[in-house]
C-alpha positions in Angstrom: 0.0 0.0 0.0 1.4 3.5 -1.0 1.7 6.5 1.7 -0.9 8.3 -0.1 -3.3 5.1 0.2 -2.5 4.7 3.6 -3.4 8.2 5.1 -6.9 8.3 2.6 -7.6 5.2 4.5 -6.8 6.8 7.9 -8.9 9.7 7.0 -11.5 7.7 5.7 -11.5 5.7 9.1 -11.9 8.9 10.9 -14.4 10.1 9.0 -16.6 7.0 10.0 -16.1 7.3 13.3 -17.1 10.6 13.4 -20.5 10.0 11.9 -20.7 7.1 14.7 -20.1 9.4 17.2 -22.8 11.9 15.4 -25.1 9.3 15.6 -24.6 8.4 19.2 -24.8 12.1 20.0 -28.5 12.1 18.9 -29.3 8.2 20.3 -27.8 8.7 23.7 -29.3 11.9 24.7 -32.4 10.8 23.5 -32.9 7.7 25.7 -31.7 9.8 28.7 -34.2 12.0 27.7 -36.7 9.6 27.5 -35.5 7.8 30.9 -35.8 10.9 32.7 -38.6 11.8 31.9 -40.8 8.1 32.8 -39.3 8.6 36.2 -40.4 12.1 36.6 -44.0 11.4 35.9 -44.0 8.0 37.7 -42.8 9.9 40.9 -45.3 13.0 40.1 -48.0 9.8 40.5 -46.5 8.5 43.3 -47.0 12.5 44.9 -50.6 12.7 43.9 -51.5 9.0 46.3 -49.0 10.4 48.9 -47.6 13.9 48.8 -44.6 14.7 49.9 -43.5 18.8 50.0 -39.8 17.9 49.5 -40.0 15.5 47.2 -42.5 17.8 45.3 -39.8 20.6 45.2 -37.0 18.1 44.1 -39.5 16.8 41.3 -40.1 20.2 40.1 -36.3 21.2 39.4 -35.7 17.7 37.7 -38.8 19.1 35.0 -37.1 22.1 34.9 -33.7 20.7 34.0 -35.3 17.8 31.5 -37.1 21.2 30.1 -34.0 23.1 29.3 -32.1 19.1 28.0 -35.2 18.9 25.8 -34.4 22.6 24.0 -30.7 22.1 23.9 -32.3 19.0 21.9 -34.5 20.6 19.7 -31.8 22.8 19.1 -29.8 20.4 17.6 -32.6 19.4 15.3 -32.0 22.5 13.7 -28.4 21.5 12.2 -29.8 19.8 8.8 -26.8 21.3 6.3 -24.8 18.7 5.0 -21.4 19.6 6.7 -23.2 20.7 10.2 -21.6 17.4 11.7 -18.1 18.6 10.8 -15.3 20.8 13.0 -15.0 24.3 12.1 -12.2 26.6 10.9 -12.6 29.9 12.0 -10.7 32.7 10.1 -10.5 35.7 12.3 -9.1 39.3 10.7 -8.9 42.8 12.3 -10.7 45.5 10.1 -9.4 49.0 9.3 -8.4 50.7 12.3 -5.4 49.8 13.5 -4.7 49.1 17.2 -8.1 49.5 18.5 -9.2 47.2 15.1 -6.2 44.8 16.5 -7.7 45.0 20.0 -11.4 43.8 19.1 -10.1 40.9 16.9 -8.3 39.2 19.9 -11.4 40.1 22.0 -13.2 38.2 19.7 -10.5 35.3 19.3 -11.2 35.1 23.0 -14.7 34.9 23.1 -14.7 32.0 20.4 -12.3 30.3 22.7 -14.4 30.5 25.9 -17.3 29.6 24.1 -15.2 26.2 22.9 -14.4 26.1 26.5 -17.5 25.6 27.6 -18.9 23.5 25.1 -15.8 21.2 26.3 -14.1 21.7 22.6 -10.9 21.0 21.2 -9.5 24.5 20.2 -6.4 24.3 17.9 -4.5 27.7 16.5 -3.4 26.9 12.9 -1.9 30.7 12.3 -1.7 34.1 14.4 -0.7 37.0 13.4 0.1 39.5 16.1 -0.6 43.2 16.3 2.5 45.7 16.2 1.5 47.6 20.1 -1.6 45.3 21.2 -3.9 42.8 20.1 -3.9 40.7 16.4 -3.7 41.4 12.8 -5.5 38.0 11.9 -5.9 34.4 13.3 -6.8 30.9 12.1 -8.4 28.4 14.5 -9.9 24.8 14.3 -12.6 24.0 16.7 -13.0 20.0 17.3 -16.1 19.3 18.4 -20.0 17.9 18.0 -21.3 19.7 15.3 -19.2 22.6 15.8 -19.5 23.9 12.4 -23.1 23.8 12.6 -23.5 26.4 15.5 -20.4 28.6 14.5 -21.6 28.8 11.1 -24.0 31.6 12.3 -21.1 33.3 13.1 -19.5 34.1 9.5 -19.8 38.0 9.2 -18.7 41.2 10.5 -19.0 42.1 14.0 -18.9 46.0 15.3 -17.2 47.3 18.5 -18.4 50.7 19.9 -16.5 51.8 23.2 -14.3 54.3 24.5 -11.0 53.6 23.5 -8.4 52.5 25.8 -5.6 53.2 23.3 -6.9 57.1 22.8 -5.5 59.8 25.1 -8.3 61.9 24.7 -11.1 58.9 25.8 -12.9 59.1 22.7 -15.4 56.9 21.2 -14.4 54.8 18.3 -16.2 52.2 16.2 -13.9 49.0 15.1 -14.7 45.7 13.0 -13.6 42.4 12.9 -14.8 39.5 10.1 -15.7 36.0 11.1 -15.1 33.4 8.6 -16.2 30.2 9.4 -15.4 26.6 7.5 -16.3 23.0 7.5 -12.9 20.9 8.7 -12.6 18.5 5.7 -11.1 15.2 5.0 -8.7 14.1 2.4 -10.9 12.1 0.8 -13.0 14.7 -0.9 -12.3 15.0 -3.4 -10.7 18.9 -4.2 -8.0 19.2 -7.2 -5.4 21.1 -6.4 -2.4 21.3 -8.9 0.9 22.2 -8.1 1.4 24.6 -10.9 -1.6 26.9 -9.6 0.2 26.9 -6.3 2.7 30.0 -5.0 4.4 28.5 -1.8 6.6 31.2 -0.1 8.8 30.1 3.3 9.6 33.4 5.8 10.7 33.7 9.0 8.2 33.2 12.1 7.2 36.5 14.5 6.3 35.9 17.7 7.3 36.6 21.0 11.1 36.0 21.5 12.5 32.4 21.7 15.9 31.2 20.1 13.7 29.9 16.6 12.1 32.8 16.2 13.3 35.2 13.0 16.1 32.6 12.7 14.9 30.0 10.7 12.1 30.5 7.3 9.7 27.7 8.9 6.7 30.3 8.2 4.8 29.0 5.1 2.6 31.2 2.9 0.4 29.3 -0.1 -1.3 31.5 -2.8 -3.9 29.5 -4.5 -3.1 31.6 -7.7 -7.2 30.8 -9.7 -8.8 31.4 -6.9 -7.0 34.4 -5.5 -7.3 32.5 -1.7 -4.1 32.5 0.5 -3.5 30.8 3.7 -0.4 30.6 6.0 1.2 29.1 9.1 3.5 29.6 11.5 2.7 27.7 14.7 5.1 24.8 14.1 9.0 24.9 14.3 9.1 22.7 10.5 8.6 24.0 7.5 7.0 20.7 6.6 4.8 20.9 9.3 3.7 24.6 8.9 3.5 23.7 4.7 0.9 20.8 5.7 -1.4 23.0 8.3 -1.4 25.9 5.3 -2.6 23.2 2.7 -5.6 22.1 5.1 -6.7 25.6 5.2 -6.6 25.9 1.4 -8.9 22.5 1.1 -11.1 23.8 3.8 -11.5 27.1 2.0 -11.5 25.6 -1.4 -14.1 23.3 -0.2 -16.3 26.3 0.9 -16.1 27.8 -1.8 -17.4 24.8 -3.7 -20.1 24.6 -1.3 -20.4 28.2 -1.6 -21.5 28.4 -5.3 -23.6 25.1 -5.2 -25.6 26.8 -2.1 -26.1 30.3 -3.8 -27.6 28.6 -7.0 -30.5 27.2 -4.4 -30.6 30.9 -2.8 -30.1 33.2 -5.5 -33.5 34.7 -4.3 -33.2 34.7 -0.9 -33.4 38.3 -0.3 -31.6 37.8 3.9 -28.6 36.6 2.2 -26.0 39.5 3.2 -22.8 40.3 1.7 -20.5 39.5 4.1 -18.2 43.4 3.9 -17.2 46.0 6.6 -20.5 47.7 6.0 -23.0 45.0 6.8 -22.3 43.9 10.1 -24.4 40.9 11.5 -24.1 41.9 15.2 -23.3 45.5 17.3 -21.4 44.9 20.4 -21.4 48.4 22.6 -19.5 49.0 25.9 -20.6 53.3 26.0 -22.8 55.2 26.1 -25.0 52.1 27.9 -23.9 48.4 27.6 -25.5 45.8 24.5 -25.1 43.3 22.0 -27.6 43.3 19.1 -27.8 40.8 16.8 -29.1 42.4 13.5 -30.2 39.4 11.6 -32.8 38.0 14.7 -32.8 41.3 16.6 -31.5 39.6 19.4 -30.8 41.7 22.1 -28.7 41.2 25.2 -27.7 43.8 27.7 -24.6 41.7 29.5 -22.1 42.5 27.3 -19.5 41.2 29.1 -21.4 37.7 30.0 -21.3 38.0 25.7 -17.9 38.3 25.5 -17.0 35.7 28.0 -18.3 33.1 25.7 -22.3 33.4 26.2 -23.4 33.9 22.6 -25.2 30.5 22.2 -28.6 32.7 22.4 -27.5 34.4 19.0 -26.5 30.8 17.7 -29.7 29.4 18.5 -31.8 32.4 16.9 -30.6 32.6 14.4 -30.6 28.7 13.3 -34.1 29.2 14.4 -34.9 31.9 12.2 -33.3 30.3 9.3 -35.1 26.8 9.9 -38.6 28.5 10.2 -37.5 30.8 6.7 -36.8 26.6 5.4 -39.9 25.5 6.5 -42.0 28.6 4.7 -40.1 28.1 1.6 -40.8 24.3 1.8 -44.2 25.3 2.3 -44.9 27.7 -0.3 
């Protein structure tokens, strides 16, 4: 068997089990579900021949819990796209602005990685790109995890900061963006033609802060994907090989998208919510001054904790806004 056979095979392997695992991950929580519930309204009968006040109040916060498991549930009913099982790539870059723009893209890097925290994700950085006094330029993460790419797909846009700047002497207000790109993690056996000869690889040296390989050795990697105009990079690893490898992923992600892209907007062409994802559309407001709140402009979700927001809470806009689009399905299946 040839190295290339044996690594499709790997993939393909992998690939397997994570549709197993999808499918456990809607079988188990179901019969839990179900289980819980039986012994619920068994003990509720039990109360009605012989009450009992405390058991009555410990029977109440069980429904209450089994209530909130059964909408995290339907929830996930909502994921029907194709790739909604998959990881995510998410592409992070800072908008025009400089260090304040800077600033708000790590704030959002941050809040993506508490949210994976919570979610008990597997957060990988394929490429960062730090800012020259604060925050970053641009970064490139893979989230592992149950249908990741399904919820974080809701995320691809731009997303406005409005706040007093910490970086301005005068304490002036100052609007910043950030874009959110998000991407279905791939396998190798999809199949996604890429030639050499429409490749630009380019090796520099890694930035980053201090260390004896740093700006020594060109283990950076840069790929131009020269018909597509798409370029990706890494610099995480200390090989050139290895940093080579993590930029070709990206490309097949991306490549992939793009794919998926154009098949998708043939079947939506006339859906009139479609945005253009640009620096003047932004999906969601996030405002520290005058008053505090995050507005989602899609669902006109509104939530005043900003800071609960950017700690990671933003499965509320997630869930509206797969809500919203499944209900938008369901009238257009209808009609």
């Amino acid at each position: 068997m040839s190295e290339g056979a044996f690594w499709n095979d790997q993939e393909h392997a992998r690939e397997i089990v994570q549709q197993v695992k999808a499918l456990k991950g809607w079988v188990e929580p179901f019969d839990a579900l179900e289980g819980r519930t039986r012994s619920a309204r068994e003990l509720d009968e039990m109360l009605s021949v012989e009450p009992d006040e405390s058991m009555t109040a410990d029977v109440d916060a069980e429904v209450e819990r089994i209530a909130e498991a059964l909408d995290a549930f339907e929830l996930r009913t909502l994921l029907r796209g194709r790739d909604d099982f998959r990881d995510a790539q998410l592409e992070i870059s800072a908008g025009a602005g400089g260090t304040e723009a800077q600033d708000w893209a790590e704030m959002i890097m941050r809040m993506y990685t508490r949210w994976a925290e919570r979610k008990g994700f597997e957060i990988e950085m394929l490429d960062l790109s730090q800012g020259e006094e604060a925050g970053i330029k641009g970064a490139v993460m893979e989230i592992k995890g149950q249908s990741a790419y399904g919820f974080l797909r809701a995320e691809s846009g731009v997303h406005r900061l409005v706040r007093i700047s910490p970086f301005d002497a005068q304490a002036r207000r100052h609007t910043s963006f950030a874009s959110v790109f998000v991407y279905p993690v791939v396998n190798e056996e999809i199949n996604i033609e890429i030639r050499d000869e429409d490749l630009r690889i380019d090796v520099y040296r890694a930035s980053g802060a201090g260390g004896q390989h740093v700006n020594k050795t060109s283990s950076a990697v840069r790929i131009t994907h020269m018909p597509s105009g798409i370029v990706t990079a890494s610099q995480a690893e200390r090989s050139q090989f290895k940093n080579k490898a993590t930029a070709m992923k990206q490309l097949k992600n991306r490549l992939y998208q793009l794919e998926a892209d154009k098949f998708a907007a043939v079947k939506a062409a006339f859906d009139a919510n479609k945005q253009d994802v640009s620096f003047g559309s932004q999906i969601r407001s996030y405002v520290f001054q005058p008053y505090t709140m995050v507005n989602d402009h899609r669902t006109e979700l509104k939530i005043p904790d900003v800071q609960k927001v950017m700690d990671g809470a933003i499965d509320p806009f997630i869930h509206a806004y797969l809500k919203q689009e499944s209900s938008a399905a369901s009238e257009e299946n209808g009609s």
